[in-house]
BALOBA-1460 file (C-alpha; in Angstrom, 3 decimals):
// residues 241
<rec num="1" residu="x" x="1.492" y="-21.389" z="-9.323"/>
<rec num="2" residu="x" x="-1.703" y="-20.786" z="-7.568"/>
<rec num="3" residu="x" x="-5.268" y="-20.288" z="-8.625"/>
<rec num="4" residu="x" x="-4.514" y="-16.244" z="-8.886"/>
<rec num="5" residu="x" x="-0.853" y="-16.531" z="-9.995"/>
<rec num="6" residu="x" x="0.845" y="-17.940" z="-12.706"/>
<rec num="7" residu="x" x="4.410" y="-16.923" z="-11.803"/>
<rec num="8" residu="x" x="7.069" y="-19.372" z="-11.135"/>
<rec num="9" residu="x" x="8.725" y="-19.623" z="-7.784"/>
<rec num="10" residu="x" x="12.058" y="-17.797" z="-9.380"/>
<rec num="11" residu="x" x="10.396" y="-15.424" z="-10.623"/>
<rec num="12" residu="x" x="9.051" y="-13.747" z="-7.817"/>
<rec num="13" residu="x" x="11.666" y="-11.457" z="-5.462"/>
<rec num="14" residu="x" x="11.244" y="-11.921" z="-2.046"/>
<rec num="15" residu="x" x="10.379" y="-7.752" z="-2.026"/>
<rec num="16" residu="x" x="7.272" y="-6.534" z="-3.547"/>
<rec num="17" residu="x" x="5.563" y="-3.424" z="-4.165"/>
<rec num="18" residu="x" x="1.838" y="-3.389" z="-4.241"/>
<rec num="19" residu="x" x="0.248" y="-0.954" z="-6.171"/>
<rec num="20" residu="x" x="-3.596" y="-1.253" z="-6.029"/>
<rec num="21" residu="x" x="-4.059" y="-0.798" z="-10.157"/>
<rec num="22" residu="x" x="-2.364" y="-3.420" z="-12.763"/>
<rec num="23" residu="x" x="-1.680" y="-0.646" z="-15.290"/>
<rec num="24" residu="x" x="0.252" y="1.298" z="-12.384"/>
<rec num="25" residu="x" x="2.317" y="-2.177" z="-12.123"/>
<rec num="26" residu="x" x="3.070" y="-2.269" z="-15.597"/>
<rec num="27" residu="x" x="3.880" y="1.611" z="-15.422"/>
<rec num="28" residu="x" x="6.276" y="1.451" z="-12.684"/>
<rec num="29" residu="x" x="8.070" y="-1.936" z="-14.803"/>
<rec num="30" residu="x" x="7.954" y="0.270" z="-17.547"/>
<rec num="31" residu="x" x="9.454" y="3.069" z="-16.306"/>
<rec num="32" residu="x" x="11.975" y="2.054" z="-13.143"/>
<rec num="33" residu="x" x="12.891" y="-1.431" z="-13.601"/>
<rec num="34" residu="x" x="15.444" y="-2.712" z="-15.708"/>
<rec num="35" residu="x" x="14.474" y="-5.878" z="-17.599"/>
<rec num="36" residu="x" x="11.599" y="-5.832" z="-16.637"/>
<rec num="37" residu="x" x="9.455" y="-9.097" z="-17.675"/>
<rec num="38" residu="x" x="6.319" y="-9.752" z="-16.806"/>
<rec num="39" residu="x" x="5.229" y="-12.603" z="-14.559"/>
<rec num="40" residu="x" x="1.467" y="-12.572" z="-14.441"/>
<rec num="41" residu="x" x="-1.573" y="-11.949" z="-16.129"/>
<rec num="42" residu="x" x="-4.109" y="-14.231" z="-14.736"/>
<rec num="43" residu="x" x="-7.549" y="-11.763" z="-14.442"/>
<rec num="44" residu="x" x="-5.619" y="-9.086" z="-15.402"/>
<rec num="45" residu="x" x="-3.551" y="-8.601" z="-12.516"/>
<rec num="46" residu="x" x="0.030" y="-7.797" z="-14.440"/>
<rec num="47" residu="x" x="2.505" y="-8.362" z="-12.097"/>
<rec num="48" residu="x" x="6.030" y="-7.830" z="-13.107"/>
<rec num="49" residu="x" x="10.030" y="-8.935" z="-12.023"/>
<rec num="50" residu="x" x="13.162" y="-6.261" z="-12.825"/>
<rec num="51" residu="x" x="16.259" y="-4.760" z="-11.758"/>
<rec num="52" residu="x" x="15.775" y="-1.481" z="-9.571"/>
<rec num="53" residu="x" x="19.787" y="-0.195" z="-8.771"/>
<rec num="54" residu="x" x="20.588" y="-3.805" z="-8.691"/>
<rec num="55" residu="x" x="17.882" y="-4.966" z="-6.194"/>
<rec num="56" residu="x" x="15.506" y="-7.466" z="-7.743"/>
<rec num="57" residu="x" x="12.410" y="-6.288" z="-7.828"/>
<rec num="58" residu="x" x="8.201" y="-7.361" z="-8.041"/>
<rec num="59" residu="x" x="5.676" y="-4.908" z="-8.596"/>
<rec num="60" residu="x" x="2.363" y="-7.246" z="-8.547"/>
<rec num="61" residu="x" x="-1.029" y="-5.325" z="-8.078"/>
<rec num="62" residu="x" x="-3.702" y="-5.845" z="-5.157"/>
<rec num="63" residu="x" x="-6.782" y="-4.942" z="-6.454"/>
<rec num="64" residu="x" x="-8.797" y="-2.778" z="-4.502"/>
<rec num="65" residu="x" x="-10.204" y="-3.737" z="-0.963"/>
<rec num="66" residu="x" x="-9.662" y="-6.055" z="1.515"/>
<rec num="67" residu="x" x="-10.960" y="-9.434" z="-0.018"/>
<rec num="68" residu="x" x="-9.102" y="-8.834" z="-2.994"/>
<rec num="69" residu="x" x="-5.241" y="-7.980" z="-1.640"/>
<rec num="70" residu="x" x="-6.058" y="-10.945" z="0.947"/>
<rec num="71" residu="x" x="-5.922" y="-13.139" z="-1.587"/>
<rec num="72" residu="x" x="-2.514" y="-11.899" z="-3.235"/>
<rec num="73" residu="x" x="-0.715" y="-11.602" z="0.193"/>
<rec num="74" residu="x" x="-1.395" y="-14.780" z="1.635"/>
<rec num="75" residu="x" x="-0.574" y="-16.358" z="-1.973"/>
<rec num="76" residu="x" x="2.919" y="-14.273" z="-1.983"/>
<rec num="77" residu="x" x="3.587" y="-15.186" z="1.470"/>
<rec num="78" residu="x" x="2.689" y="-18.410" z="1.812"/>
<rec num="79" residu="x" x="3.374" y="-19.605" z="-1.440"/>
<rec num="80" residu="x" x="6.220" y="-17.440" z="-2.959"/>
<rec num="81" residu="x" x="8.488" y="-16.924" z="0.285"/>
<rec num="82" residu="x" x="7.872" y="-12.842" z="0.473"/>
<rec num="83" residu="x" x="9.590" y="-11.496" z="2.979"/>
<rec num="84" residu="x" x="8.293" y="-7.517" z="2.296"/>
<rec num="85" residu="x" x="5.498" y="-6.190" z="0.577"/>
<rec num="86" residu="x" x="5.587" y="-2.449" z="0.578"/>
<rec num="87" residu="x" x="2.161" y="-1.278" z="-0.431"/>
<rec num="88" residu="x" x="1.999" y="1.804" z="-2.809"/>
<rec num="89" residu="x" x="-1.285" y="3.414" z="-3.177"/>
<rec num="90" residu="x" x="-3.685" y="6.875" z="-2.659"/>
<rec num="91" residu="x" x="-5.785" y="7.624" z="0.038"/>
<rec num="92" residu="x" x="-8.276" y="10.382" z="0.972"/>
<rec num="93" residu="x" x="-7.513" y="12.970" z="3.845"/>
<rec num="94" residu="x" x="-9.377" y="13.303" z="7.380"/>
<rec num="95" residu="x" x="-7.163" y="15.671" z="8.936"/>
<rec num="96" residu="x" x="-7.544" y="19.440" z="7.869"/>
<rec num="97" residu="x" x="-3.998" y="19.810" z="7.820"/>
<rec num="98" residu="x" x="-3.248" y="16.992" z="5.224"/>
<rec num="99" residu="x" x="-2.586" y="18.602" z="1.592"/>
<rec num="100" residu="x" x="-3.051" y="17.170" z="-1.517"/>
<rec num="101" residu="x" x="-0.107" y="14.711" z="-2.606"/>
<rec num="102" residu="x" x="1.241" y="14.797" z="1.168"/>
<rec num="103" residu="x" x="2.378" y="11.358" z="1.692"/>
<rec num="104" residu="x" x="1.401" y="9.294" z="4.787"/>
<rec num="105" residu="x" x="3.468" y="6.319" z="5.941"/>
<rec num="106" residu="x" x="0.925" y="3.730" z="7.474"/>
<rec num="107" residu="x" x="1.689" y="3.535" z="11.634"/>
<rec num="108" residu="x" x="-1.640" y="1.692" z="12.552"/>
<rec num="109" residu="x" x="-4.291" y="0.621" z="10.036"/>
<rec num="110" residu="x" x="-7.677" y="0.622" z="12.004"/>
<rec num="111" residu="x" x="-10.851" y="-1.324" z="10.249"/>
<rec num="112" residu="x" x="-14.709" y="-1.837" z="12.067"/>
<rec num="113" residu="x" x="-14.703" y="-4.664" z="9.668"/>
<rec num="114" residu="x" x="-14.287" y="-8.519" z="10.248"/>
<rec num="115" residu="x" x="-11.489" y="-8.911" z="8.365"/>
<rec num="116" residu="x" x="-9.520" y="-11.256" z="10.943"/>
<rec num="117" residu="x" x="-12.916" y="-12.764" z="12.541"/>
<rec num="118" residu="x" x="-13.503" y="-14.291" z="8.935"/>
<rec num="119" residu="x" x="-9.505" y="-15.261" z="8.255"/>
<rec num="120" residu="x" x="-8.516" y="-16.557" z="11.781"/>
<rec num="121" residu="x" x="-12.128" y="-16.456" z="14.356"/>
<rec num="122" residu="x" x="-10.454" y="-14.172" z="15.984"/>
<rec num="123" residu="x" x="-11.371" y="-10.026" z="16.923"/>
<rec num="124" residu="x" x="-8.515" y="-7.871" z="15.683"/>
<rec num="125" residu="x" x="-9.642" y="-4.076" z="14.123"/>
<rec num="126" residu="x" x="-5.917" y="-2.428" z="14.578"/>
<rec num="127" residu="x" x="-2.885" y="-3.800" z="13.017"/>
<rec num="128" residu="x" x="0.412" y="-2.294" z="13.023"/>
<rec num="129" residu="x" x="2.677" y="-2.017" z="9.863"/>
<rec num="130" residu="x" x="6.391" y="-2.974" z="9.966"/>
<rec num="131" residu="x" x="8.804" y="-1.197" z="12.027"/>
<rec num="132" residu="x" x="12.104" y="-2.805" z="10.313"/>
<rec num="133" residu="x" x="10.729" y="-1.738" z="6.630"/>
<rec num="134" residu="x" x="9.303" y="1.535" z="8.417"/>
<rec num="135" residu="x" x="12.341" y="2.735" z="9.254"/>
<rec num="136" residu="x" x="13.884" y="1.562" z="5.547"/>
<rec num="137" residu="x" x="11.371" y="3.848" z="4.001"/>
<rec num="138" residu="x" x="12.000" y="6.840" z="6.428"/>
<rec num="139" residu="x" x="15.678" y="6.921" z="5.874"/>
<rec num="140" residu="x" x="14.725" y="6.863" z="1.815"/>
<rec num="141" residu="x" x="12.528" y="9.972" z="2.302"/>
<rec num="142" residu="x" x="15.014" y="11.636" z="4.190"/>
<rec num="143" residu="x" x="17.161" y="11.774" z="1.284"/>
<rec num="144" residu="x" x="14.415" y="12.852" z="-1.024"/>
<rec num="145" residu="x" x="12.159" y="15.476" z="-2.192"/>
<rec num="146" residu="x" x="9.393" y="14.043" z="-0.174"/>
<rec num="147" residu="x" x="10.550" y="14.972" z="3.368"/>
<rec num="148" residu="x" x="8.413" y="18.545" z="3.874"/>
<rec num="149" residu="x" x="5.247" y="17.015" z="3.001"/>
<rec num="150" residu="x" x="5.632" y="13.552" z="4.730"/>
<rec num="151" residu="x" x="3.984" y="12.232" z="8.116"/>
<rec num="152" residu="x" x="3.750" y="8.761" z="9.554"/>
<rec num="153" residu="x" x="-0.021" y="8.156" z="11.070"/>
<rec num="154" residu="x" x="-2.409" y="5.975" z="11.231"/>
<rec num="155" residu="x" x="-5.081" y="5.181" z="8.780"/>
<rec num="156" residu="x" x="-8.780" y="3.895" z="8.273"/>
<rec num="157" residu="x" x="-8.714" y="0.904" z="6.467"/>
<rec num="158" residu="x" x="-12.579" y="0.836" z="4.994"/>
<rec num="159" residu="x" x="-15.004" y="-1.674" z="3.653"/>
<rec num="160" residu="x" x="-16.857" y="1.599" z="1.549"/>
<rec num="161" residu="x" x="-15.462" y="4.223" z="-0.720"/>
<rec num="162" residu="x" x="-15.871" y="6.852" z="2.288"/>
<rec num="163" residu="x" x="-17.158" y="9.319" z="-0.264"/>
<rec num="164" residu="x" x="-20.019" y="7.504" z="-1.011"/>
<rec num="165" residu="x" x="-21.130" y="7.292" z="3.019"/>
<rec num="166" residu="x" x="-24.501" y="9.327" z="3.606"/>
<rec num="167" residu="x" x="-23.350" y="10.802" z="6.726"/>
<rec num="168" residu="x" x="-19.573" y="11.145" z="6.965"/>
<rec num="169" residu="x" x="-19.242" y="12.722" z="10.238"/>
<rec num="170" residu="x" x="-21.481" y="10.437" z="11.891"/>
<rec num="171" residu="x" x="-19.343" y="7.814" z="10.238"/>
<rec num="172" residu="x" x="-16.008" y="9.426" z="11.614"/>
<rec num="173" residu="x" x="-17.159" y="9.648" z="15.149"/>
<rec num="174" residu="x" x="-17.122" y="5.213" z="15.098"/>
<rec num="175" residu="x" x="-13.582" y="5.368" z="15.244"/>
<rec num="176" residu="x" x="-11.021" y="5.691" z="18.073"/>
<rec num="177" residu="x" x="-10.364" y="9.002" z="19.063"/>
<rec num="178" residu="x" x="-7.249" y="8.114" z="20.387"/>
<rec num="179" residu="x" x="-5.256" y="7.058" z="17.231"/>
<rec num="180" residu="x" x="-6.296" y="10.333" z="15.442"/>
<rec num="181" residu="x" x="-7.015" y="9.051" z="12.299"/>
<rec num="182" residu="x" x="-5.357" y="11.334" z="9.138"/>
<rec num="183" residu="x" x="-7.457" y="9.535" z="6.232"/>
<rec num="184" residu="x" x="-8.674" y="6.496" z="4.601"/>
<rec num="185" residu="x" x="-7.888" y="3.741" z="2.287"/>
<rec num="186" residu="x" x="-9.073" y="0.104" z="1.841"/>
<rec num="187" residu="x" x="-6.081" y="-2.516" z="1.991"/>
<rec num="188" residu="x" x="-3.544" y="-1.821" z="4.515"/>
<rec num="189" residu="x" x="-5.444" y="-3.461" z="7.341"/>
<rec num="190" residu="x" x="-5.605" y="-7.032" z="5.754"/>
<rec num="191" residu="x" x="-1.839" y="-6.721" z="4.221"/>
<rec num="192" residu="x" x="-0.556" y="-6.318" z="7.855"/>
<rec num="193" residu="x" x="-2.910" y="-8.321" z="9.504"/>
<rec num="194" residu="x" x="-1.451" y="-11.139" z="7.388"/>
<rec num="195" residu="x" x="2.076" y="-9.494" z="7.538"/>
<rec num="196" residu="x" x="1.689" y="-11.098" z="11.681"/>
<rec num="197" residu="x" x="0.365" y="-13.839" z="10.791"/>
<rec num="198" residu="x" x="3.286" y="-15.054" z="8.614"/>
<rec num="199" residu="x" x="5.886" y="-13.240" z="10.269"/>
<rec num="200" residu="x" x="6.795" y="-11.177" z="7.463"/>
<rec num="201" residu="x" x="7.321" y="-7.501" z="6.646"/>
<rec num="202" residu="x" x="4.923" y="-4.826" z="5.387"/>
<rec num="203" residu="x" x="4.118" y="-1.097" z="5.194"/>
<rec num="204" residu="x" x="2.606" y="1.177" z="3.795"/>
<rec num="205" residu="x" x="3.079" y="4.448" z="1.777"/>
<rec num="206" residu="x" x="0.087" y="6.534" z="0.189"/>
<rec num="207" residu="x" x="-0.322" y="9.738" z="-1.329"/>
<rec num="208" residu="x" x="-3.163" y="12.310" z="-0.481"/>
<rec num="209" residu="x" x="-5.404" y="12.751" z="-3.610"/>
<rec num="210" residu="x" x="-8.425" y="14.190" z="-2.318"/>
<rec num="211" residu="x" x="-9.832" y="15.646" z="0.944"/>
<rec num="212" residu="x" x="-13.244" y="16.983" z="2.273"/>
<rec num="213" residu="x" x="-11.501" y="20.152" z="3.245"/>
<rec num="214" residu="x" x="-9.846" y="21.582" z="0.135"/>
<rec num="215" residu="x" x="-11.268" y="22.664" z="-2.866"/>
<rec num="216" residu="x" x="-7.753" y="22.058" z="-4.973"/>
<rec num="217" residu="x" x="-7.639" y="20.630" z="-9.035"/>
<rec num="218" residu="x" x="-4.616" y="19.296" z="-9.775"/>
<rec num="219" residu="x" x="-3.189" y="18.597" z="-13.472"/>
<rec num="220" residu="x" x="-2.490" y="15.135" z="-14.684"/>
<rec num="221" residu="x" x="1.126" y="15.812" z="-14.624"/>
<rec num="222" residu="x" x="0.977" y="17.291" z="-11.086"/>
<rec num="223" residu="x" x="-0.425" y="13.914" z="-9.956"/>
<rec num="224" residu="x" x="1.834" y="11.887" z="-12.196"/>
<rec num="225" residu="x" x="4.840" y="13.553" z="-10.310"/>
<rec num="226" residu="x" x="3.673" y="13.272" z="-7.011"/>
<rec num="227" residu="x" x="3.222" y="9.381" z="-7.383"/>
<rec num="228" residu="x" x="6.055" y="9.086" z="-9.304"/>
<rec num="229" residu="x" x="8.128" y="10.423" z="-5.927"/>
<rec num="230" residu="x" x="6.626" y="7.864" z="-3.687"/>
<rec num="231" residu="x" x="7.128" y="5.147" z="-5.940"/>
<rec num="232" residu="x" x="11.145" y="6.231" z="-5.898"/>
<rec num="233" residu="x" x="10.923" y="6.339" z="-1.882"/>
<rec num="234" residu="x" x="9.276" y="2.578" z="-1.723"/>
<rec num="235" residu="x" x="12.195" y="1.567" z="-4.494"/>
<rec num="236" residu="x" x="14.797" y="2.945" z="-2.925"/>
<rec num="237" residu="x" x="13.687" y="1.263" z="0.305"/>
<rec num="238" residu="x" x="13.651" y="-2.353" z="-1.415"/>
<rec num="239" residu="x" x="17.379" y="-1.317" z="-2.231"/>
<rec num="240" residu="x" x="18.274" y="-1.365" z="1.458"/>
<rec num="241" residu="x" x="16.080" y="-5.142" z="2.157"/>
């Protein structure tokens, strides 16, 4: 047990996905784990323990932002013996090309924050994910419905909501032109940046679900599908760990 988590040693697997939102934990045990029980509900965070095609499984929730999935990683790593962590989430879209519910799997995460100066003293603002669980999750969408909307890039990793930043372009011209950036999200950068420091696995897989350039509504059940086919690529990835 720690401060954040009440789970037992046992009953944490050494794979884990991380969905940002508790209630998309306890959807995913609901719906693709076999006894499923759950594990933790300290401040809400439900984290839960099944059976996914014989593969035990955690699902246990980040939170949103860097402070908040530091905390859970370094607790499941250092604490819990985690060997993956395969981060589940949405992101928004920087690249024109990008359409709503494309899914990105996290290359690089790039922050301007001071996310390893506060952890370690130490300047780091690009982290790379896993290339071992990389490749896991590749082969999974290969065999799935996912593979003609699917990249692998590299990500912003902010401190702010990017929607709410008075001047956006201004904002996108900080970053480094040369890892052509395809979108942002707020977590990745801290979950591989203590990925290194542990020596342990972790990636990333988001879907698109908004973008400056496209004027698209999408029904709840378009966007319940969409996620529900990433979550099924990150599973079927933990099957092969």
């Amino acid at each position: 047990m720690t401060p954040h988590n009440e789970a037992k040693l046992e009953e944490i697997s050494e794979t884990i996905l991380m969905p940002g939102d508790p209630l998309r934990a306890k959807y995913i045990a609901e719906n693709f784990l076999e006894d499923a029980i759950q594990v933790n509900s300290l401040r809400n965070m439900l984290a839960y323990t099944g059976i996914y095609k014989g593969k035990k499984v955690t699902v246990f929730p980040s939170g949103m932002g860097m402070p908040s999935i530091g905390i859970y990683v370094y607790e499941l790593f250092k604490f819990y013996n985690v060997q993956n962590i395969i981060r589940i989430g949405t992101c928004g879209a920087f690249n024109k090309e990008l359409n709503i519910f494309d899914t990105i799997l996290v290359d690089k995460s790039y922050t301007p924050g001071n996310f390893a100066f506060s952890f370690s003293g130490k300047e780091s603002h690009i982290e790379s994910s896993s290339t071992f669980l990389n490749e896991k999750i590749k082969s999974a969408v290969s065999n799935s419905n996912l593979k003609h909307n699917f990249i692998v890039g590299n990500m912003l990793c902010s401190e702010v909501f990017d929607y709410y930043i008075e001047d956006f372009e201004e904002f996108k011209n900080r970053f480094p032109k040369e890892l052509n950036i395809q979108g942002s999200e707020m977590e990745a950068f801290a979950l591989f940046y203590l990925a290194k420091h542990f020596n342990r696995n972790a990636s990333c897989l988001l879907t698109v679900v908004d973008s400056r350039y496209k004027d698209f509504e999408v029904s709840a059940e378009e966007r319940e599908t969409s996620l529900n086919d990433m979550i099924r690529i990150a599973l079927e990835a933990a099957t092969k760990l």
